[in-house]
N, CA, C and O of each residue as an XYZ file, in Angstrom:
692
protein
N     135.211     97.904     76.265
C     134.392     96.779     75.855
C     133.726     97.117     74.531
O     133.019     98.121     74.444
N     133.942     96.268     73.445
C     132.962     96.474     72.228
C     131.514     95.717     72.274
O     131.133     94.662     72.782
N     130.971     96.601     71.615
C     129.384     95.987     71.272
C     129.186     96.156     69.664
O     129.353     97.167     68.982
N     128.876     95.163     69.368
C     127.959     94.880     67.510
C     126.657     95.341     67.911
O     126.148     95.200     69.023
N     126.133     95.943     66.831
C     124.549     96.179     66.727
C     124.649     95.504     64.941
O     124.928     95.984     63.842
N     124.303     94.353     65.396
C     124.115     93.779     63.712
C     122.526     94.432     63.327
O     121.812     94.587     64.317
N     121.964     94.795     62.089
C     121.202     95.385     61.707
C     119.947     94.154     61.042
O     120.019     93.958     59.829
N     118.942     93.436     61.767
C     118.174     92.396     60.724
C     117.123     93.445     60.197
O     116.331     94.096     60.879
N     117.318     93.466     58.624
C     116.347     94.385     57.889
C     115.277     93.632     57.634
O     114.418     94.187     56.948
N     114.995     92.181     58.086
C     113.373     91.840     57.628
C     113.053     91.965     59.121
O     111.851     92.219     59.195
N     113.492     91.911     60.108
C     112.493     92.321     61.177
C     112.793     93.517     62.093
O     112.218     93.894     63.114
N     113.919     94.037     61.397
C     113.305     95.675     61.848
C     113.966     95.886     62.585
O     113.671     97.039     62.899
N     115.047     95.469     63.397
C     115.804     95.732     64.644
C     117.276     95.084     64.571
O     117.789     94.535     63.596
N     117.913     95.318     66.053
C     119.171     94.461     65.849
C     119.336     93.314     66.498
O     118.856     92.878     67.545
N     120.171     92.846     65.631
C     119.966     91.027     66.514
C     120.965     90.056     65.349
O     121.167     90.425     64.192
N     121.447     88.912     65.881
C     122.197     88.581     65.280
C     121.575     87.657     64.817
O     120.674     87.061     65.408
N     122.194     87.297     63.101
C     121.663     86.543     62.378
C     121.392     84.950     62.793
O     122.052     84.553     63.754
N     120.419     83.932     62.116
C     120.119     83.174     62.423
C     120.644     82.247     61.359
O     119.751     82.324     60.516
N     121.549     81.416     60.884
C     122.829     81.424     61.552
C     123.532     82.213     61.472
O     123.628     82.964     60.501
N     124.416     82.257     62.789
C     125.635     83.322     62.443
C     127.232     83.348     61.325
O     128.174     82.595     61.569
N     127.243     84.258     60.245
C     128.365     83.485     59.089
C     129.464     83.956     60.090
O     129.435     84.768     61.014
N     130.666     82.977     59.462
C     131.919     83.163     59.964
C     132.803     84.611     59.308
O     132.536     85.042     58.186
N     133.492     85.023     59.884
C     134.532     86.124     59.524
C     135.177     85.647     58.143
O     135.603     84.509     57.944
N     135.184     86.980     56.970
C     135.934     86.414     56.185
C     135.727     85.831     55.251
O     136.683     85.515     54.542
N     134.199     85.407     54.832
C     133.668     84.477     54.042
C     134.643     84.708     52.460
O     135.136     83.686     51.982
N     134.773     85.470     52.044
C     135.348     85.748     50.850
C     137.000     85.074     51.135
O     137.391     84.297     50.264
N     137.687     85.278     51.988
C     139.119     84.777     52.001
C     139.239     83.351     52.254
O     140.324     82.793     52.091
N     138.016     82.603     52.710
C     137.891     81.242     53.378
C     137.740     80.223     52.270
O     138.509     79.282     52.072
N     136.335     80.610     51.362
C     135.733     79.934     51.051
C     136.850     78.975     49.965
O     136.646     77.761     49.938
N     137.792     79.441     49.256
C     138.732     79.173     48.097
C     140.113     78.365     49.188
O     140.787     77.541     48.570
N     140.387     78.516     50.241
C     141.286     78.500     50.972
C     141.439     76.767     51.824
O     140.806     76.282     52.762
N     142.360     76.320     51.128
C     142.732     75.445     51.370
C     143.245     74.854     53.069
O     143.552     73.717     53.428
N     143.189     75.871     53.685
C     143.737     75.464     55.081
C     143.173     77.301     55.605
O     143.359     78.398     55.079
N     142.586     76.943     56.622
C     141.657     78.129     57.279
C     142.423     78.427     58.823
O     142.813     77.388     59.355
N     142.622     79.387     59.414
C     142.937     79.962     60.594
C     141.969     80.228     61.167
O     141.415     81.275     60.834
N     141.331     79.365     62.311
C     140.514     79.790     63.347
C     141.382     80.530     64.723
O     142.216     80.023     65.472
N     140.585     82.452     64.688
C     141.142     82.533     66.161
C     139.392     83.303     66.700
O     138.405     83.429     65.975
N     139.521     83.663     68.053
C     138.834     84.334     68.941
C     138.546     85.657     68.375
O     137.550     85.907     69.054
N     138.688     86.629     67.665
C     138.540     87.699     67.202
C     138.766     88.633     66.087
O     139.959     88.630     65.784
N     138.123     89.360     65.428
C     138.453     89.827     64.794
C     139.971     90.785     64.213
O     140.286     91.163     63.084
N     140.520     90.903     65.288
C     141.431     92.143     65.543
C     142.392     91.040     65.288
O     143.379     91.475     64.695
N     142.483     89.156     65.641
C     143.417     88.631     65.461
C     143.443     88.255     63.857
O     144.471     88.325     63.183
N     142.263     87.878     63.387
C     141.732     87.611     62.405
C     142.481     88.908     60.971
O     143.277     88.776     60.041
N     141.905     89.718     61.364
C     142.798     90.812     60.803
C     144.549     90.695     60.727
O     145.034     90.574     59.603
N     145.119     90.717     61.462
C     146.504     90.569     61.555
C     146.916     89.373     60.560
O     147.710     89.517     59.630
N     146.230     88.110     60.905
C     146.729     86.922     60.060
C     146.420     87.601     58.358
O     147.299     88.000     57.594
N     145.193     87.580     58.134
C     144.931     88.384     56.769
C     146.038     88.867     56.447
O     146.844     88.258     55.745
N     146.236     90.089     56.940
C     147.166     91.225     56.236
C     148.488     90.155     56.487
O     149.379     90.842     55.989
N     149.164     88.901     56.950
C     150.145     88.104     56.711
C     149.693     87.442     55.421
O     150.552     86.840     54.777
N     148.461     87.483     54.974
C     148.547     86.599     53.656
C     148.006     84.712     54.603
O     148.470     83.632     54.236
N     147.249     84.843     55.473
C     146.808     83.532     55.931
C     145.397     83.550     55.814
O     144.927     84.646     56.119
N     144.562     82.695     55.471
C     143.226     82.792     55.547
C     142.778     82.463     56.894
O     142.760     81.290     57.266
N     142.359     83.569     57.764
C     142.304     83.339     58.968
C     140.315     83.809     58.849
O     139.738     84.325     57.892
N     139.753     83.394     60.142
C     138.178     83.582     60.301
C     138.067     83.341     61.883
O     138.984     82.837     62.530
N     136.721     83.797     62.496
C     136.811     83.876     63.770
C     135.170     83.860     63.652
O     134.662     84.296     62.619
N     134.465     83.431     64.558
C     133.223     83.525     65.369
C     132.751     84.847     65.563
O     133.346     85.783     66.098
N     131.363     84.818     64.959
C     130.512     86.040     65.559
C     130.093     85.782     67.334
O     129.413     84.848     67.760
N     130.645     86.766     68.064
C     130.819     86.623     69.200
C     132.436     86.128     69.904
O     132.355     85.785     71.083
N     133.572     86.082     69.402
C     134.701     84.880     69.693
C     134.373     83.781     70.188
O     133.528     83.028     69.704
N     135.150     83.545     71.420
C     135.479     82.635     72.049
C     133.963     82.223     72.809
O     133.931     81.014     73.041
N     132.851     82.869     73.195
C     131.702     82.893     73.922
C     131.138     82.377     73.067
O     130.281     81.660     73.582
N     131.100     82.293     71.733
C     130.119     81.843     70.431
C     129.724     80.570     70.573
O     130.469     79.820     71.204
N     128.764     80.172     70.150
C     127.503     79.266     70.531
C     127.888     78.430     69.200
O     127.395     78.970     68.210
N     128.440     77.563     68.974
C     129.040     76.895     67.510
C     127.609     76.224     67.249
O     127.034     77.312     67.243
N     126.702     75.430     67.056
C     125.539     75.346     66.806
C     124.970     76.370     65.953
O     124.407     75.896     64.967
N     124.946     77.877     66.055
C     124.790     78.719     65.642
C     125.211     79.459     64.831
O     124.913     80.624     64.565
N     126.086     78.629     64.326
C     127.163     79.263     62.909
C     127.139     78.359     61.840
O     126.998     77.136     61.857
N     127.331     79.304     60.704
C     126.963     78.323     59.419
C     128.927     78.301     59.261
O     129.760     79.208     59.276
N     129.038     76.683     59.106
C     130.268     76.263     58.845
C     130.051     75.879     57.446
O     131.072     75.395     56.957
N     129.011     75.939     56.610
C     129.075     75.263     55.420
C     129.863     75.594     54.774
O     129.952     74.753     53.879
N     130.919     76.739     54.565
C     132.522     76.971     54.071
C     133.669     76.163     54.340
O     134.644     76.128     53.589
N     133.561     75.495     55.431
C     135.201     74.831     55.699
C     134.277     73.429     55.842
O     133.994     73.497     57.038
N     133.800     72.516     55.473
C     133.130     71.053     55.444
C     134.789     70.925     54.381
O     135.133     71.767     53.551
N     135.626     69.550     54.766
C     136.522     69.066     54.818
C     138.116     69.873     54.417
O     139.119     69.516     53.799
N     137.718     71.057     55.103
C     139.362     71.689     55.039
C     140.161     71.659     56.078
O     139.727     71.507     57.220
N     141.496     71.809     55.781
C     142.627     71.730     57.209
C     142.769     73.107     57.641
O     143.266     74.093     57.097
N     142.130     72.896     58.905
C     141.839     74.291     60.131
C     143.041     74.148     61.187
O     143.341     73.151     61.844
N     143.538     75.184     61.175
C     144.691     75.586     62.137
C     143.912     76.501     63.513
O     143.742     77.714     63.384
N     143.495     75.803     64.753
C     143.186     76.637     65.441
C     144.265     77.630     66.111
O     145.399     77.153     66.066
N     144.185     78.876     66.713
C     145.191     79.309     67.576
C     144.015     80.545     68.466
O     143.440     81.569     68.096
N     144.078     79.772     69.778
C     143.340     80.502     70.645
C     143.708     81.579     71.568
O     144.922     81.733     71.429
N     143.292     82.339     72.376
C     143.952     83.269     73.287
C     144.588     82.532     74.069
O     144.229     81.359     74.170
N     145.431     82.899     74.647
C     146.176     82.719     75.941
C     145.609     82.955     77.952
O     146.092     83.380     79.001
N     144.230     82.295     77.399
C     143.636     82.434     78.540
C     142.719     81.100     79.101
O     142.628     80.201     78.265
N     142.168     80.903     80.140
C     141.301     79.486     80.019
C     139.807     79.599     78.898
O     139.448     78.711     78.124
N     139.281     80.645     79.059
C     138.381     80.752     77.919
C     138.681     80.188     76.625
O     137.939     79.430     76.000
N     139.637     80.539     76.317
C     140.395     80.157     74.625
C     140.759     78.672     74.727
O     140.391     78.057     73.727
N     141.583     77.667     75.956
C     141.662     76.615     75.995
C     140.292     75.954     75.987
O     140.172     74.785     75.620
N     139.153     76.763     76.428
C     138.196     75.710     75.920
C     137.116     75.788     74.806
O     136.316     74.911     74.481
N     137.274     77.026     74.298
C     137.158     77.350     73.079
C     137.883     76.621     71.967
O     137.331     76.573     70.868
N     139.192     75.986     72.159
C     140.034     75.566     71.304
C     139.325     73.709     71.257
O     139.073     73.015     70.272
N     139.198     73.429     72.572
C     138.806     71.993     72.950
C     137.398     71.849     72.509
O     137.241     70.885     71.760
N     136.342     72.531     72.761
C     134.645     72.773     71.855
C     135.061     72.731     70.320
O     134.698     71.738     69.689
N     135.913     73.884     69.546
C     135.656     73.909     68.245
C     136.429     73.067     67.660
O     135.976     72.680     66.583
N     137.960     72.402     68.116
C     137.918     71.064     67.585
C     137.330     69.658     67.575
O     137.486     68.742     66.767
N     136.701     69.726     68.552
C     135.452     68.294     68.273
C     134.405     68.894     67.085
O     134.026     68.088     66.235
N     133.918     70.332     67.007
C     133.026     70.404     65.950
C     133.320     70.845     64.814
O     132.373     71.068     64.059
N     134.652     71.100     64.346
C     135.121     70.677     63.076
C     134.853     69.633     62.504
O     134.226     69.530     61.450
N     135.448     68.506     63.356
C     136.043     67.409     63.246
C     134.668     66.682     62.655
O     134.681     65.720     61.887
N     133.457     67.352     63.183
C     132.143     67.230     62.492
C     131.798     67.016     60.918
O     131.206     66.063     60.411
N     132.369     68.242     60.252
C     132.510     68.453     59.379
C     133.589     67.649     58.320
O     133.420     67.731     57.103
N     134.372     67.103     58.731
C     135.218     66.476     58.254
C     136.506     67.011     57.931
O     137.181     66.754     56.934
N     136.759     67.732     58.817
C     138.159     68.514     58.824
C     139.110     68.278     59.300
O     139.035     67.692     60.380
N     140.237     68.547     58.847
C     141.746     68.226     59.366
C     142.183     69.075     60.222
O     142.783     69.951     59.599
N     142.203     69.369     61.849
C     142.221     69.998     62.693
C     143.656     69.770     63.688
O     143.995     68.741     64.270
N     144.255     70.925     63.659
C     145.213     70.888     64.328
C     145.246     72.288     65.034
O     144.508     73.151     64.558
N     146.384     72.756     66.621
C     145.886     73.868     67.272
C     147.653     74.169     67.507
O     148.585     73.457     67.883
N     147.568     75.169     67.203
C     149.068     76.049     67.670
C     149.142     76.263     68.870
O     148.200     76.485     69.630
N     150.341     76.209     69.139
C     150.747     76.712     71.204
C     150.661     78.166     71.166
O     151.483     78.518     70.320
N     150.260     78.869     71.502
C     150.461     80.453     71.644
C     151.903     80.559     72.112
O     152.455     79.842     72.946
N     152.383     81.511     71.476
C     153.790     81.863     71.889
C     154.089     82.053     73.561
O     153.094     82.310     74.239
N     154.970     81.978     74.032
C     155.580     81.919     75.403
C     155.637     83.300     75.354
O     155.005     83.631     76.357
N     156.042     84.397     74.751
C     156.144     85.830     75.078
C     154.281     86.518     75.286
O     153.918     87.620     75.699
N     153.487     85.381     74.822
C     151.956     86.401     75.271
C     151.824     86.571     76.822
O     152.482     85.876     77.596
N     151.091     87.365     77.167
C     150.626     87.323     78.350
C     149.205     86.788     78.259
O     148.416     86.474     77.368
N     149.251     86.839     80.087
C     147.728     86.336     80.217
C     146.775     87.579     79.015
O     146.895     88.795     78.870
N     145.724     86.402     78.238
C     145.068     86.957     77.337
C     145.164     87.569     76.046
O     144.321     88.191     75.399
N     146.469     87.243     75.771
C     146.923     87.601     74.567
C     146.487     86.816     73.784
O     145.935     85.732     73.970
N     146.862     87.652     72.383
C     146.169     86.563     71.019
C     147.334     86.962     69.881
O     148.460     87.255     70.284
N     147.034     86.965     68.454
C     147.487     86.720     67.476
C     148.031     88.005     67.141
O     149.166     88.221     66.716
N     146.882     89.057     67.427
C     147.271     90.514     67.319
C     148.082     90.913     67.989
O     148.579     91.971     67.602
N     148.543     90.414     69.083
C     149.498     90.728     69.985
C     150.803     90.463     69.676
O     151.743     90.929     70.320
N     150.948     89.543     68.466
C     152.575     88.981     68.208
C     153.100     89.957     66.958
O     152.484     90.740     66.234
N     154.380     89.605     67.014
C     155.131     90.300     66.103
C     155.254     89.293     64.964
O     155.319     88.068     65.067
N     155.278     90.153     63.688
C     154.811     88.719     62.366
C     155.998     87.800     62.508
O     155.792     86.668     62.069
N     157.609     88.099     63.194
C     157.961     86.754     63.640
C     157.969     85.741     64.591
O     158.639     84.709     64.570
N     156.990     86.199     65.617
C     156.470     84.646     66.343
C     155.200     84.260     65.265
O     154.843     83.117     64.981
N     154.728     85.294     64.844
C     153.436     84.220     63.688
C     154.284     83.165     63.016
O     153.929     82.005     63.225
N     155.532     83.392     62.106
C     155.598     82.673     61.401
C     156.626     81.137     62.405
O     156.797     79.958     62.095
N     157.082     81.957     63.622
C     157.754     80.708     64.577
C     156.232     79.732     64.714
O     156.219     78.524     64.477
N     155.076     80.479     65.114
C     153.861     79.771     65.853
C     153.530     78.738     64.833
O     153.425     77.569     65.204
N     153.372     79.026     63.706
C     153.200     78.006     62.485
C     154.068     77.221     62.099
O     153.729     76.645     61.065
N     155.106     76.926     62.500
C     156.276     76.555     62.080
C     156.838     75.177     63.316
O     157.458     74.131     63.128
N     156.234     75.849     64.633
C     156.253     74.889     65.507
C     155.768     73.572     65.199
O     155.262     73.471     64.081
N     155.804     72.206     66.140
C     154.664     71.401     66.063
C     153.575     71.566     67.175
O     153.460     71.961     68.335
N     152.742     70.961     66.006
C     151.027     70.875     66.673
C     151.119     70.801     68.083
O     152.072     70.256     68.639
N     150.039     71.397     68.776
C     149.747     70.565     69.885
C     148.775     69.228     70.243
O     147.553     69.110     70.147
N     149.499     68.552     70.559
C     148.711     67.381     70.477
C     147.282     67.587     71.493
O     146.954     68.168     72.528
N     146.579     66.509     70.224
C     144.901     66.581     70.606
C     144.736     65.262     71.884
O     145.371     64.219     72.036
N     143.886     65.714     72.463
C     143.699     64.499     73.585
C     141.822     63.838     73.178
O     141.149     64.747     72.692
N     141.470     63.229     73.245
C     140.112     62.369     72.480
C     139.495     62.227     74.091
O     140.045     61.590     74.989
N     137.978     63.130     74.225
C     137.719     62.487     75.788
C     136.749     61.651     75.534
O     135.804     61.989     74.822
N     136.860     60.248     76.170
C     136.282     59.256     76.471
C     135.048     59.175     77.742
O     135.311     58.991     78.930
N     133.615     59.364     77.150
C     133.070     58.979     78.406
C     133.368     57.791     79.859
O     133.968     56.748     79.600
N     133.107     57.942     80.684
C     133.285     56.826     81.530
C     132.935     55.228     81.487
O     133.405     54.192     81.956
N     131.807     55.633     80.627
C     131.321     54.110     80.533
C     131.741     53.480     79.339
O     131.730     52.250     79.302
N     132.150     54.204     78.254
C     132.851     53.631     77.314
C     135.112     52.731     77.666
O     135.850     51.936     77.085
N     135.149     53.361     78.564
C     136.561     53.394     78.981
C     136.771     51.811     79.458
O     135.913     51.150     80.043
N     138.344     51.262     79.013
C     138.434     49.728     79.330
C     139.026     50.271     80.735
O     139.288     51.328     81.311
N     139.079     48.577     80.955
C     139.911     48.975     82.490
C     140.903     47.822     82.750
O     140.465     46.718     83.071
N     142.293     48.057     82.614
C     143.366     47.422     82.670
C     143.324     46.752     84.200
O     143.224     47.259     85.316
N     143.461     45.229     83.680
C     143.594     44.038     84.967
C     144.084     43.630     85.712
O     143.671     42.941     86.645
N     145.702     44.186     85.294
C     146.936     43.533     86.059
C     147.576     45.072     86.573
O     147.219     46.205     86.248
N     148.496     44.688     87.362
C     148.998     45.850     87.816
C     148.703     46.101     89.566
O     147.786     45.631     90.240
N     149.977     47.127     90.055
C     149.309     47.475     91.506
C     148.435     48.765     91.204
O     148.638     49.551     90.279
N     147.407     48.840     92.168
C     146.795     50.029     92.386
C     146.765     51.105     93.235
O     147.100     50.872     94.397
N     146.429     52.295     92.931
C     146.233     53.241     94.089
C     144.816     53.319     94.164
O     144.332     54.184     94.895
N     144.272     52.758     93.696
C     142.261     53.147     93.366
C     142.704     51.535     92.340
O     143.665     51.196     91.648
N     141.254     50.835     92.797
C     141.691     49.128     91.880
C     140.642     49.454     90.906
O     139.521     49.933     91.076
N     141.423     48.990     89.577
C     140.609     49.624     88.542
C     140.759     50.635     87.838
O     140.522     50.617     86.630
N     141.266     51.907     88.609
C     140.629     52.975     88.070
C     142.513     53.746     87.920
O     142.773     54.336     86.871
N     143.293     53.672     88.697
C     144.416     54.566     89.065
C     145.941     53.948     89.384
O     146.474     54.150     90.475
N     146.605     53.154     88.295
C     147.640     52.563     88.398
C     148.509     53.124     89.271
O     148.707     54.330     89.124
N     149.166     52.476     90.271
C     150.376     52.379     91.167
C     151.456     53.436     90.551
O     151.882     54.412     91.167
N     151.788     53.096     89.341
C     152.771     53.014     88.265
C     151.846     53.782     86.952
O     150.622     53.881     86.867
N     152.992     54.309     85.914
C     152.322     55.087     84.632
C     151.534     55.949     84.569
O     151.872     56.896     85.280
N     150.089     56.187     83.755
C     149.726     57.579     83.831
C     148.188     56.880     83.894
O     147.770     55.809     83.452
N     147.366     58.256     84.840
C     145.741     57.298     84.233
C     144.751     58.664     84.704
O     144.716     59.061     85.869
N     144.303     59.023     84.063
C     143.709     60.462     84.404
C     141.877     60.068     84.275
O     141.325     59.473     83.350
N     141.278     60.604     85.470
C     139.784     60.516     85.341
C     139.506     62.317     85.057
O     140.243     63.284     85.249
N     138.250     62.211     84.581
C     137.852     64.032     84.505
C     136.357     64.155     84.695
O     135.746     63.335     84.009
N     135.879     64.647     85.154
C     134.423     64.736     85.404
C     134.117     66.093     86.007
O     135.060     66.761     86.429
N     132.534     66.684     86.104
C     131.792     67.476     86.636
C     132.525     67.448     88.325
O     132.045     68.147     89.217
């Protein structure tokens, strides 16, 4: 397990900055299309491919509120998360808060050869360049409940809510 001891020299102890900067600031800031992953160690790998890749102080656990994004405000961000449920919702949080910013957000499939928990560092530089090369994975938009229409005609399994027929997905707590 790693631990940071970030160093704050105006108050004397360690603790992480208030906001926290992103990985990379120097390779990002000029960079026309940015690589978001979970860690440094993946973050690294893309670099040394020549990709402007950046990652969260903290990864995937990182508190996005708490990070200064003022570097990527309207650039095209390529997420690619671990291969674990943490990272799927790491991937689903930091593309709604891009999208904040005004960014062009799209998320890579992790290769089929990772295992549970694998990441970027884990591939060989030719699934990087297969992983980029693939298409996107498509984004899904979640709709609160009370905003949602509700189709009139049709048989039901649930009236209202769960067509007989086609597709109709609820999600909640």
């Amino acid at each position: 397990k790693k631990t940071f001891r970030v160093w704050d020299a105006v108050a004397g102890k360690a603790r992480q900055p208030d906001p926290k900067p992103l990985y990379n600031i120097p390779g990002i800031i000029t960079a026309e299309e940015i690589v978001f992953v979970e860690g440094e160690k993946a973050a690294d790998k893309l670099i040394e491919l020549g990709y402007a890749a950046t990652t969260l102080m903290s990864g995937g656990n990182s508190k996005l509120d708490k990070t200064d994004f003022t570097y990527i405000k309207g650039k095209n961000c390529v997420l690619w998360r671990d291969n674990d449920a943490t990272g799927e919702q790491w991937e689903q949080n930091l593309q709604a808060h891009l999208k904040r910013f005004g960014c062009s957000v799209r998320a890579l499939k992790p290769p089929q050869s990772l295992g549970e928990k694998g990441d970027a560092a884990d591939c060989s530089d030719e699934e990087i360049k297969l992983a980029f090369e693939a298409p996107p994975v498509p984004s899904m938009e979640w709709i609160p409940a009370n905003r949602m229409t509700y189709v009139t005609a049709g048989n039901w399994l649930i009236k209202g809510w769960i067509p007989a027929t086609g597709l109709g997905c609820l999600y909640g707590d």
